[in-house]
C-alpha positions in Angstrom: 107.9 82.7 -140.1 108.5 85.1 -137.3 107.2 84.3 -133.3 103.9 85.3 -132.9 102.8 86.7 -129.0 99.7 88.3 -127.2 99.6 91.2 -125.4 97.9 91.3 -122.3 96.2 94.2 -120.5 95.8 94.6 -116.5 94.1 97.9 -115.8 94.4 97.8 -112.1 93.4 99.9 -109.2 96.8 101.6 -108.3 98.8 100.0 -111.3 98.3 99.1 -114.9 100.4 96.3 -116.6 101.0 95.3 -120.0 101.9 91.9 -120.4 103.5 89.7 -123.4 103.1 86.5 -123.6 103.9 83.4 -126.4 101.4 81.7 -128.0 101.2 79.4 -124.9 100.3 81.6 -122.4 103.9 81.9 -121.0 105.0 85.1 -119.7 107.9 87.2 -121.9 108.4 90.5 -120.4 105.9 92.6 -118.4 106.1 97.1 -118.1 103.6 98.5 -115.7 102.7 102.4 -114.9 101.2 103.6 -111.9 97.5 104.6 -111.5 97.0 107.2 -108.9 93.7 106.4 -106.4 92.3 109.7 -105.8 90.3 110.2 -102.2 89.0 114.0 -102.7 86.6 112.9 -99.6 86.7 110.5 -96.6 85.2 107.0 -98.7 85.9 108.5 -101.8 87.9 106.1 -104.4 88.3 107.7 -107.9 90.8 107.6 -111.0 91.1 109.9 -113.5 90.3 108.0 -116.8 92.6 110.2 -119.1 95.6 109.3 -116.5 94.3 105.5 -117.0 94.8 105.6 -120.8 98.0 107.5 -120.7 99.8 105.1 -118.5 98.6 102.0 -120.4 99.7 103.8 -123.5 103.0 104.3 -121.6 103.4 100.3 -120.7 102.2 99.7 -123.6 105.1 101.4 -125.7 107.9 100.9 -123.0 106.9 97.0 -123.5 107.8 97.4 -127.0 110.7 99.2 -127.1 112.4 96.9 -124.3 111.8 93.2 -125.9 112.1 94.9 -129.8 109.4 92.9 -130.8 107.7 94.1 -134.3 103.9 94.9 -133.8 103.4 93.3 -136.2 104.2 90.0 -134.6 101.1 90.8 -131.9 98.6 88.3 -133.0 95.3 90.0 -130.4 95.4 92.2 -127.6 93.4 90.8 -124.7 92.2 93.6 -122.2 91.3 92.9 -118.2 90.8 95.5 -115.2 89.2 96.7 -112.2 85.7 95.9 -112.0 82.3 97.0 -110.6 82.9 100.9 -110.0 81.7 103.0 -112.9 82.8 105.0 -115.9 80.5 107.8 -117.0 81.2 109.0 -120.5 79.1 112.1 -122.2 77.9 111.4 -125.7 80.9 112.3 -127.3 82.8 109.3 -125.4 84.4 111.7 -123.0 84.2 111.1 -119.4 81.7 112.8 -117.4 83.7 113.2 -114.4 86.2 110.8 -112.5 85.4 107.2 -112.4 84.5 105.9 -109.3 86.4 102.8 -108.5 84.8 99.5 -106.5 86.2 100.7 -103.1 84.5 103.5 -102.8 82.3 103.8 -100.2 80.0 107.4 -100.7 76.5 104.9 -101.2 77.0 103.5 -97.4 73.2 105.5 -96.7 71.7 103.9 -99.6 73.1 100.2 -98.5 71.8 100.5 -94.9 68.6 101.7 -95.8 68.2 99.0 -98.5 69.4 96.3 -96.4 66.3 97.6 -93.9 63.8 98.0 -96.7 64.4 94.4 -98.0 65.7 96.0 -101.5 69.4 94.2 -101.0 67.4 90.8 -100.6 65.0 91.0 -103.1 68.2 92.1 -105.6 69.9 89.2 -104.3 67.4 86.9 -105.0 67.3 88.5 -108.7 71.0 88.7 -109.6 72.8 86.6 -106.9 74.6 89.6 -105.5 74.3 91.4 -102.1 75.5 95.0 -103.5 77.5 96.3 -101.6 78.9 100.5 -101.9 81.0 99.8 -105.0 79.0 98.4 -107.2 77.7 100.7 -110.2 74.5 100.4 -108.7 74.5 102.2 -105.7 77.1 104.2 -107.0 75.1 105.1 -110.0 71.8 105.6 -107.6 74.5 108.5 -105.6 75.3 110.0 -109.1 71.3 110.8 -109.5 70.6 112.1 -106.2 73.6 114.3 -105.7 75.4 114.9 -109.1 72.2 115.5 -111.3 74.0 117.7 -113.5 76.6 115.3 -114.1 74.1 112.3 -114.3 72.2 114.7 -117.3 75.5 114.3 -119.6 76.1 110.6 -118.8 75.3 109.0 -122.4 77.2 105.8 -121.7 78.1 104.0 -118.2 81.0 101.1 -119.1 83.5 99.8 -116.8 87.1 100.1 -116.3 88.9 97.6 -119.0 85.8 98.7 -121.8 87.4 102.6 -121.3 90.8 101.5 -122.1 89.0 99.0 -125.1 87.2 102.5 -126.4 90.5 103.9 -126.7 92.5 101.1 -128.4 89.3 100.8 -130.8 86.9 103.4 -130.5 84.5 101.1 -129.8 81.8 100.6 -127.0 81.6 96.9 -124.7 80.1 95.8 -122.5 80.7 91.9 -121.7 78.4 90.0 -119.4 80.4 89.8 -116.5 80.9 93.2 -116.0 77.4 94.3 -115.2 76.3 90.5 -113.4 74.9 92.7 -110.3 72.8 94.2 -112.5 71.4 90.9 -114.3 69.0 88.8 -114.1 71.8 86.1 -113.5 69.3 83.1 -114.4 68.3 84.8 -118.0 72.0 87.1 -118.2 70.3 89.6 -119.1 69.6 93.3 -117.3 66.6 93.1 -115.4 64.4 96.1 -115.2 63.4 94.9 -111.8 67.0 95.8 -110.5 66.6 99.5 -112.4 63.3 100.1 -110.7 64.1 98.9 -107.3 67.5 100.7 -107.4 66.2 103.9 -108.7 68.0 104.1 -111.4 65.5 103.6 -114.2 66.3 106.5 -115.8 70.0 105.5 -116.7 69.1 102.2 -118.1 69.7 102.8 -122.0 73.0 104.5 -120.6 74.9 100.6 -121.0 75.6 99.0 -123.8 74.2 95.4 -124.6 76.4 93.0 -123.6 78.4 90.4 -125.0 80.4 86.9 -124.4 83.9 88.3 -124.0 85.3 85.8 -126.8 83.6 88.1 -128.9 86.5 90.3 -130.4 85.5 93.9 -129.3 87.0 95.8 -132.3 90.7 97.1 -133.7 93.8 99.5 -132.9 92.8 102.7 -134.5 95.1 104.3 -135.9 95.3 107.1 -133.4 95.9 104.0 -130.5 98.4 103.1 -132.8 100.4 106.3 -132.7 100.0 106.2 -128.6 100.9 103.3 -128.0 103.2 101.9 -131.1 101.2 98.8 -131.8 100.5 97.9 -135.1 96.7 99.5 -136.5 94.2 96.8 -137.3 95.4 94.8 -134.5 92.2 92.7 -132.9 91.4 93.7 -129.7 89.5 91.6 -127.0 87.6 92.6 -123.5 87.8 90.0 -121.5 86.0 89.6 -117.8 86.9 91.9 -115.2 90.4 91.4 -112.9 88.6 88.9 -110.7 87.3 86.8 -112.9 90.2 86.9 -115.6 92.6 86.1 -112.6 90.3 83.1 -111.7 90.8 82.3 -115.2 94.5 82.7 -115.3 95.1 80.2 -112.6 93.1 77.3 -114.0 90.1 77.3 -112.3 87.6 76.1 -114.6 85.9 73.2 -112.5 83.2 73.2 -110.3 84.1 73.6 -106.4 87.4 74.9 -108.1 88.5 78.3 -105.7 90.9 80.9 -106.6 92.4 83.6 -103.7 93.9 86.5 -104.6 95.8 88.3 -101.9 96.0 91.8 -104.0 94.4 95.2 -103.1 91.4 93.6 -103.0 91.0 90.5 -101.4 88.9 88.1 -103.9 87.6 84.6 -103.1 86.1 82.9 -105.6 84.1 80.0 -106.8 83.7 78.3 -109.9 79.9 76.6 -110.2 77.9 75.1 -113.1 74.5 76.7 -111.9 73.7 80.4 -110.1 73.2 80.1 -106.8 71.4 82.4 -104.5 71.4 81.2 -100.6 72.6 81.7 -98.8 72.4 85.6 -99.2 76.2 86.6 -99.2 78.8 87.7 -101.9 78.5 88.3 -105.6 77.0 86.0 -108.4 78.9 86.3 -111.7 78.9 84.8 -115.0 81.9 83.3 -116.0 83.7 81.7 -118.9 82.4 78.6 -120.9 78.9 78.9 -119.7 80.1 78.3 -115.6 79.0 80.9 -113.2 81.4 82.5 -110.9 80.3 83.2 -106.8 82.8 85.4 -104.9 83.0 86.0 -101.4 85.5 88.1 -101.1 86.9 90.2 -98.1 87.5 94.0 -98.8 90.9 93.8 -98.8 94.4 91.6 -98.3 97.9 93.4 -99.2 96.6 96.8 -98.1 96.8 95.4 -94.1 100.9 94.1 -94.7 101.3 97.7 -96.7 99.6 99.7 -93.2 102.3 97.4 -90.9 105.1 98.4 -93.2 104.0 101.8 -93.0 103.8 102.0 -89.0 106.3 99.5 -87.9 108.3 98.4 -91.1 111.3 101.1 -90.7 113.7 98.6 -88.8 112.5 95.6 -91.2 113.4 97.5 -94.0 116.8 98.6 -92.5 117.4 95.2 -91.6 116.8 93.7 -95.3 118.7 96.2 -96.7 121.8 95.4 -94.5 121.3 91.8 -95.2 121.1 92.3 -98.9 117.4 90.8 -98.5 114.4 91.8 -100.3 112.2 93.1 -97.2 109.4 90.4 -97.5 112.5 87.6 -97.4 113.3 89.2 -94.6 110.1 88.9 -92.9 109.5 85.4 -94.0 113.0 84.4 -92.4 111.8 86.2 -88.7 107.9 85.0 -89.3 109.0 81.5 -89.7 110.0 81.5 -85.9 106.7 82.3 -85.1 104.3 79.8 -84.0 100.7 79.1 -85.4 98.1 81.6 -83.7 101.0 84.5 -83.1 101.5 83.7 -79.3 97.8 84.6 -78.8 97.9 87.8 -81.5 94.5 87.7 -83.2 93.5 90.2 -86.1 90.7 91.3 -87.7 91.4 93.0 -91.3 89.1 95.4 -91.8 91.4 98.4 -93.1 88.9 99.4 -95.9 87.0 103.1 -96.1 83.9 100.2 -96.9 84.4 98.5 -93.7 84.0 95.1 -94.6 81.7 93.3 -97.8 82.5 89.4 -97.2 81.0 87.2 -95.4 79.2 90.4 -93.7 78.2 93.5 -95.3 78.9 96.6 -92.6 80.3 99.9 -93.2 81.0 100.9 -89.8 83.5 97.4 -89.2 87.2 98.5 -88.4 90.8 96.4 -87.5 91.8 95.5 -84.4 94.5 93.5 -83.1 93.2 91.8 -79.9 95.5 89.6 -77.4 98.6 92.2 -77.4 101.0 91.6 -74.4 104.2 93.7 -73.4 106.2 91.1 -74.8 105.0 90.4 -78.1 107.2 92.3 -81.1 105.6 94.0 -84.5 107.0 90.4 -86.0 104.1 89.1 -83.6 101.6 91.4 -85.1 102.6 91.2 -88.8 102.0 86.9 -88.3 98.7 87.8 -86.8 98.3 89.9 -89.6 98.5 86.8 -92.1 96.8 84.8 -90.4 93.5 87.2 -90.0 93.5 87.6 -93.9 93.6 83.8 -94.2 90.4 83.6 -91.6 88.9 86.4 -93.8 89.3 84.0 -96.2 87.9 80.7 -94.7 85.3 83.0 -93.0 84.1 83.8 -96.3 84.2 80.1 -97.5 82.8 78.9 -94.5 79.8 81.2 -94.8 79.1 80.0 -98.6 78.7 76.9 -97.8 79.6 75.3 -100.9 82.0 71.9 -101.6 85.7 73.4 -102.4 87.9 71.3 -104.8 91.5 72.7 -105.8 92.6 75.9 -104.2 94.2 78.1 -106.4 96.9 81.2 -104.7 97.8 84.1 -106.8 98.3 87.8 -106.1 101.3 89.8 -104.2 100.6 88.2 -101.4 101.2 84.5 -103.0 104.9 85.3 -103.3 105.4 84.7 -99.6 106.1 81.3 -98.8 105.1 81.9 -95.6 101.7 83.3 -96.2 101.6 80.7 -98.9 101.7 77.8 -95.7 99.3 79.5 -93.5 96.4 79.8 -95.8 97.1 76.1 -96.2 97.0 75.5 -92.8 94.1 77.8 -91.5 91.8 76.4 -95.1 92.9 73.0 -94.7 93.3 72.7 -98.1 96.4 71.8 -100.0 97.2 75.5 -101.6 98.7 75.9 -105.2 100.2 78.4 -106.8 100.5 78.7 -110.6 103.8 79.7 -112.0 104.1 83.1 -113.3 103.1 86.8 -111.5 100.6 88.0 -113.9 97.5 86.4 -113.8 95.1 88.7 -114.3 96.8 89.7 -118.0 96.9 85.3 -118.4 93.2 85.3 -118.0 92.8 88.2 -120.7 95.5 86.7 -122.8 93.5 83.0 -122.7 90.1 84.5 -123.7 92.1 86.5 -126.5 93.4 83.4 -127.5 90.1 81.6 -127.6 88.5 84.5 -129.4 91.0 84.0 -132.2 90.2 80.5 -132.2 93.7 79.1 -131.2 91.3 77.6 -128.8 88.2 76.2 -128.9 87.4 77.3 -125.3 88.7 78.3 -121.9 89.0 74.8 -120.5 91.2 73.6 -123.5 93.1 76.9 -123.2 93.7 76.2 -119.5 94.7 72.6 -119.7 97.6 73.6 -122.3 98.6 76.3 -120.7 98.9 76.2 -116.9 101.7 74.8 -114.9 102.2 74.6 -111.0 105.2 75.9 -109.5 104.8 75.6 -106.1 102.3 73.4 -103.7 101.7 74.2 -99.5 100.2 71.2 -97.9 98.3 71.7 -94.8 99.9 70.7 -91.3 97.8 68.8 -89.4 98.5 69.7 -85.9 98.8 73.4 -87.4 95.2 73.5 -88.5 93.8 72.4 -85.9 95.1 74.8 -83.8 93.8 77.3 -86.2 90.1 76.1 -86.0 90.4 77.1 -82.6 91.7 80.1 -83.1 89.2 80.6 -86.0 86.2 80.2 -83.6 87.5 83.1 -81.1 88.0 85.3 -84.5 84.5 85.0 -85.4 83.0 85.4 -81.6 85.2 88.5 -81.7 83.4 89.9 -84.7 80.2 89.1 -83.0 80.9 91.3 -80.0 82.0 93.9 -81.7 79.2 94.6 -84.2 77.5 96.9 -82.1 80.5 98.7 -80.3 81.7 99.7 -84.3 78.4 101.2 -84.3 78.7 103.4 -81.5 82.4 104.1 -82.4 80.9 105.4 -85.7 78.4 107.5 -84.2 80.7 108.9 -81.6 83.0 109.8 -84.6 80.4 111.2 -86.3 78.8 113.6 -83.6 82.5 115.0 -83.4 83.0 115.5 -86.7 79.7 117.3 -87.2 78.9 114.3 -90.0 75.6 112.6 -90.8 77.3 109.1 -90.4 74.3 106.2 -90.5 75.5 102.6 -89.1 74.8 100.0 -91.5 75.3 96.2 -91.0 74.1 92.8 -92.3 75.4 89.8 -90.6 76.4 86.6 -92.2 
């Protein structure tokens, strides 16, 4: 009988990723196509949805041709991607107009008049989520007030990974965790409440019900089958979104179990057995095998080390290249000379058009290194850079307030070593990292598998599937040092909150912009 496999589908924010993968989970061969972010306005995040399906349908085939495996060996496709955002498709399943993607940051009015009125609170006491401008909420509330025309042919709203699951299948999903800001987490179920306090009443028949995502969602067409070269009739499953998928992909499936991903986004989460709603910070989502998923998570991680490479990364690059180094070796070798705290370097990562969402919601928040000296080198500033994503990180943990069992590593980020020990050290947590690259896609694959019944849930899947491949254990005298540190990071953030308010208005008055300060802190 010939090897069965499962394909595995990553529809990410600047990337997408087809991944195959053996009947255990294992990784065979993975083909990715870019995914152009489009900014047509300062805060503005969008992707063209055709360009989304074209490139999966690219990876897809390019997957194919390379490893020569028969389609007809695919057993179930399982299907992952950005979340929150929204995809606004006209009755004929077409999209409306670009989809806005969950970094855009056009509702930042609506937020800070919300968080005045009480409207974030009472949401958050509803759905367990503090929205923040990404979520399809907001957005959708932005669509209404200054797109009517466009909100007039909106006939269905779905999410990233259910576009690419209507064009494998022609079918509509929804799965739960996609719209959890939007549910009445305690019954998962939309609540109307939400709609009404939103304003966005008048699009609620626009979503689909939705559905466990172990559910499978429908079949290749044969038109998918031409684009892409799979095999028609093939089963198709949409999973949860990236975050959760990725969660899933890394084993965490116990309660107090945490998984980091240092990606675009920068994603701390949770796993719980009950919804939880104080204190008021993050995002409440269901998860897999009836658990519940809270994430804290910082805007962004990977997005700070791509900025330094950007401004200061020339030599480094120069460097690795005449060491016949990959650049981030490089910079682990000249990192691992520096000691803990980056000879007084402190940095807040705040790069994101959103400000920052975790474990404070404030639009107008911005980087800054603070502590730079004449002698210190960009080395100096790239450690500090590290370690102020890992503080981002126990920030958000620390404002949760929750027990933390295993901590699970994954993401670009996770490949340094370096990085690796530091949010070991700054967490004081032993840090694991799962061996493989492509979690997100594992998650998806697992709940394809489990929808197929090769499993008879997420937790068996997991247990047979997951191995470690590499372990950081915290230094002692090394996190110590860093609660110090940690303390003067978070005073930092204190002082500042008001002086990013004025630097926003200052901007704003020069620009000739209607720029309102918003803020909620932790």
């Amino acid at each position: 009988m010939a090897k069965r496999y499962v394909l595995g589908i990553d529809t990410g924010t600047s990337a997408v990723k087809a991944v195959l993968a053996d009947m255990q989970g294992a990784e065979v061969a993975v083909a990715a196509e870019n995914t152009p972010v489009e900014n047509p306005h300062e805060g503005w995040s969008e992707f063209d949805l055709q360009q989304d399906w074209m490139s999966v349908s690219r990876a897809i085939r390019r997957l194919l041709d390379e490893t020569r495996v028969d389609p007809d060996q695919i057993l179930t496709i399982g299907v992952t991607g950005k979340g929150w955002g929204c995809c606004y498709l006209n009755e004929r399943f077409e999209p409306a107009r670009k989809g806005i993607l969950w970094n855009d940051a056009r509702s930042g009015p609506y937020i800070a008049d919300w968080a005045k009125s009480g409207v974030l609170a009472e949401g958050c006491r509803i759905s367990g989520n503090y929205f923040y401008t990404g979520d399809c909420g907001p957005v959708t509330r932005w669509l209404l007030d200054h797109e009517p025309g466009t909100a007039r042919r909106v006939a269905t709203i779905i999410f990233p990974p259910a576009w690419i699951v209507l064009r494998l299948t022609g079918k509509v999903k929804l799965v739960y965790g996609d719209a959890s800001s939007l549910f009445d987490i305690r019954q998962r179920a939309f609540s109307d409440r939400l709609f009404e306090i939103l304003g966005i009443t008048s699009m609620r028949d626009k979503f689909p019900v939705p559905t466990s995502c172990t559910e499978v969602a429908g079949e290749v067409t044969r038109e998918a089958a031409e684009a892409t070269g799979l095999k028609a009739g093939t089963p198709v499953v949409l999973g949860e979104v990236d975050v959760s998928s990725c969660a899933t992909g890394v084993g965490v499936v116990e309660r107090g179990d945490v998984c980091i991903i240092l990606g675009t986004a920068h994603i701390v989460s949770i796993c719980l057995d009950e919804p939880i709603f104080e204190p008021e910070v993050g995002l409440m989502m269901t998860y897999v095998d009836g658990k519940y998923l809270k994430l804290v998570p910082p805007a962004i991680a990977t997005p700070n080390v791509d900025w330094y490479l950007d401004t200061f990364g020339h030599a480094d690059r120069d460097a690795a290249m005449a060491a016949n180094q990959d650049v981030f070796q490089y910079l682990d070798g000249k990192l691992s000379g520096i000691a803990p705290g980056a000879d007084g370097v402190i940095y807040h990562p705040y790069l994101s058009p959103m400000g920052e969402r975790c474990p404070f919601t404030k639009l107008t928040a911005k980087a800054n290194l603070f502590g730079l000296a004449a002698h210190h080198t960009r080395h100096h500033i790239l450690k500090a850079i590290y370690e102020g994503v890992a503080f981002s990180a126990l920030d958000s943990l620390t404002a949760c307030q929750l027990p933390i069992g295993k901590v699970m590593l994954s993401g670009g980020g996770a490949r340094s070593p370096v990085w690796g020990q530091v949010e070991a050290d700054v967490l004081g947590k032993t840090v694991r990292v799962p061996a493989g690259t492509e979690f997100g896609a594992r998650g998806a694959i697992l709940t394809a598998l489990v929808a197929m019944g090769v499993y008879p849930d997420h937790q068996s899947a997991i247990r047979s599937t997951i191995t470690q491949e590499r372990m950081y254990a915290p230094d002692p005298a090394n996190h110590a040092i860093y609660q110090e540190i940690f303390q003067l990071y978070r005073d930092i953030t204190r002082h500042l909150w008001v002086d990013w308010d004025q630097r926003a208005e200052i901007l704003a008055h020069a620009r000739g912009l209607d720029v309102r300060a918003s803020g909620r802190e932790s």
